[in-house]
C-alpha positions in Angstrom: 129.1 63.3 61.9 128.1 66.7 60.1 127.7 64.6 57.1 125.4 62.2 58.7 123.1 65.1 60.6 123.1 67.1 57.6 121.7 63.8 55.9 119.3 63.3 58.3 117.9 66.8 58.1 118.0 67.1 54.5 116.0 63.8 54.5 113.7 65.4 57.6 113.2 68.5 55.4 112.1 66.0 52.3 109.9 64.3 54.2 108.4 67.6 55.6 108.2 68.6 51.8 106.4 65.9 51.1 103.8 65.9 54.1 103.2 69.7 53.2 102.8 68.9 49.6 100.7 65.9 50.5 98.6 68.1 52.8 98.0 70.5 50.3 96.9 68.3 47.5 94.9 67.1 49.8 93.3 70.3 50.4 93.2 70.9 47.1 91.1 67.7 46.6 89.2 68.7 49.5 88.6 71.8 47.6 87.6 70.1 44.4 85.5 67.6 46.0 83.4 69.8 47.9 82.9 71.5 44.7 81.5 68.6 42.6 79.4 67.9 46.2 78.0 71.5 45.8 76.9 71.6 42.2 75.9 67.2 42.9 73.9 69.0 45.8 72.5 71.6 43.5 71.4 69.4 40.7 69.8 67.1 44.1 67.9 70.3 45.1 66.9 71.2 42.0 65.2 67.7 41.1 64.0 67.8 44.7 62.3 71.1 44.1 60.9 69.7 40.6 59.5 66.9 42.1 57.8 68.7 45.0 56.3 71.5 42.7 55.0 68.2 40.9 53.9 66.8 43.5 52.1 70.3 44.8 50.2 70.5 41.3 49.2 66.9 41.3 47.6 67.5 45.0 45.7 70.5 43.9 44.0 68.8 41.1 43.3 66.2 43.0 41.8 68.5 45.7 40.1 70.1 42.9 38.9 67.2 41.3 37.2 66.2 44.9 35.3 69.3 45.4 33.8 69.2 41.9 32.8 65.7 42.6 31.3 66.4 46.3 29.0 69.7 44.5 28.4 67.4 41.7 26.7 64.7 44.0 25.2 67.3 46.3 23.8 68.4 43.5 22.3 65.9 42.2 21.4 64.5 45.7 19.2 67.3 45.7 17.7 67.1 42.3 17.0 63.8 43.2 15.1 64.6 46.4 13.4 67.2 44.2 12.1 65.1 41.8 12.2 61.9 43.5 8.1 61.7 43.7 7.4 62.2 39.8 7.3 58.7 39.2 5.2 58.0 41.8 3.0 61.1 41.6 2.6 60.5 37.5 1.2 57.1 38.0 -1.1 58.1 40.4 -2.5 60.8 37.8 -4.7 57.7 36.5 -6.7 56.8 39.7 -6.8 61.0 39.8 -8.9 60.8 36.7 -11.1 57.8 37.1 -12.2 59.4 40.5 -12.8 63.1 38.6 -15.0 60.2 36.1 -16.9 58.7 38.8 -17.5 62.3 40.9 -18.7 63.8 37.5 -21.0 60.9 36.8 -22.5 60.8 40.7 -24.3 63.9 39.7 -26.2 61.6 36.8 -26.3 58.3 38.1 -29.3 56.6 39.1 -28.2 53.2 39.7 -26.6 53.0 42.6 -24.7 49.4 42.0 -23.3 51.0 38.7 -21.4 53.8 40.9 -20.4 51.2 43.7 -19.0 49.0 41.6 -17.2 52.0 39.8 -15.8 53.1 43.0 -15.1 49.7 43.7 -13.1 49.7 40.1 -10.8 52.9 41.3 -10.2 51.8 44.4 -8.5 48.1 43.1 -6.5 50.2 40.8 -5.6 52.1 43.5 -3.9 49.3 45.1 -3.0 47.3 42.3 -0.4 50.4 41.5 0.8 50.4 45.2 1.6 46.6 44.9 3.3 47.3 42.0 5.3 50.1 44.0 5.9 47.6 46.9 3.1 49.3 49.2 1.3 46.5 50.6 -1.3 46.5 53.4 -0.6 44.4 56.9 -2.9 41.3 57.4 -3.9 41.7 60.4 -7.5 39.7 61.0 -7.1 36.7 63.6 -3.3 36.9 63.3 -0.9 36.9 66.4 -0.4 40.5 67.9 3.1 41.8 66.9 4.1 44.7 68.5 6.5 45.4 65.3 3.5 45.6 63.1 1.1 47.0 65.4 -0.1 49.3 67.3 -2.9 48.2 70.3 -5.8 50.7 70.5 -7.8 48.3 72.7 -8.1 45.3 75.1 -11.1 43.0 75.2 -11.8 39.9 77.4 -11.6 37.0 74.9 -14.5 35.0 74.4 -12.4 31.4 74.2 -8.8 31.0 75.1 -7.8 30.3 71.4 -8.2 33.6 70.9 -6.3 35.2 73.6 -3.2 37.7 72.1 -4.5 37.5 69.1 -6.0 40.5 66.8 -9.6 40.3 66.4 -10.6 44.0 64.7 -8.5 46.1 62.5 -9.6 50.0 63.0 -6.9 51.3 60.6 -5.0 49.3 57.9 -1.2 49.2 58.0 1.2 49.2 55.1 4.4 48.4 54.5 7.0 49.4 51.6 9.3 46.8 50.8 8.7 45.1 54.0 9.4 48.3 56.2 6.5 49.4 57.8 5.9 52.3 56.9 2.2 52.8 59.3 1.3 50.8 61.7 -2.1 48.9 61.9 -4.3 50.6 64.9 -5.8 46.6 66.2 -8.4 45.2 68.9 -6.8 42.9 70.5 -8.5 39.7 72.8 -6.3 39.3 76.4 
């Protein structure tokens, strides 16, 4: 019987051995993994932080890029407003000159047909360029009153019932620019 307990203890102790060896190259594997895990975790937070200083600089020349565009177009927004008028103010310099012509020749002029018709010249040049600029004046004679193009300075009784709502004197001319209304026509109108 000693032979058979000193077996089984022997063959306890071995398998003790062999759980403490198994525990420690387990540790030891343990040990070695966590290792390669730290330095795999290294080389992760290093590309991490390479990608996010990347990232940074790519967002702050973008943020820069943005702000030179927004002064850019403010810019030229304003140098836009600035000069927006030349065209129109340079071809107006014409008309400017035939009227600085007709004044200077007023002083002269004896027939008075010859400085009408002059006048008369200017004044279709005149609105020949604001047609050309999409100015054009609001027909307004015998036409149905619309509130959207007119403005009512008067009432009169109508003398016949066909004329009743409709416009029947124009005191100032309207206009429109590219069919906004840019002034109203002041109207007459028959109730």
């Amino acid at each position: 019987m000693d032979k058979k307990k000193k077996e089984t203890n022997f063959e306890n102790e071995i398998q003790v051995t062999d759980n403490f060896t198994d525990v420690t190259t387990k540790e030891q594997n343990a040990e070695l993994e966590e290792t390669d895990n730290s330095d795999e975790n290294q080389e992760n937070a290093d590309n991490v932080s390479d990608e996010l200083a990347k990232l940074n600089d790519s967002y702050l020349r973008l943020m820069a890029e943005y702000d030179n565009y927004r002064k850019r177009t403010i810019k030229e927004k304003a140098e836009l407003i600035k000069t927006g008028g030349e065209k129109a103010f340079s071809g107006l310099l014409p008309v400017i000159d035939d009227f600085e012509r007709a004044i200077k020749n007023l002083e002269t002029a004896t027939d008075l047909s010859a400085v009408k018709e002059g006048v008369l010249l200017i004044y279709n040049k005149f609105m020949n360029y604001l047609q050309q600029n999409g100015v054009k004046p609001i027909e307004t004679l015998g036409e149905v009153f619309d509130p959207e193009m007119n403005e009512a300075v008067a009432m009169v009784p109508a003398a016949d019932e066909e004329q009743k709502g409709k416009v029947i004197d124009n005191i100032q001319t309207g206009y429109t620019l590219y069919d906004k209304v840019i002034r109203h026509a002041k109207v007459v109108v028959a109730n």
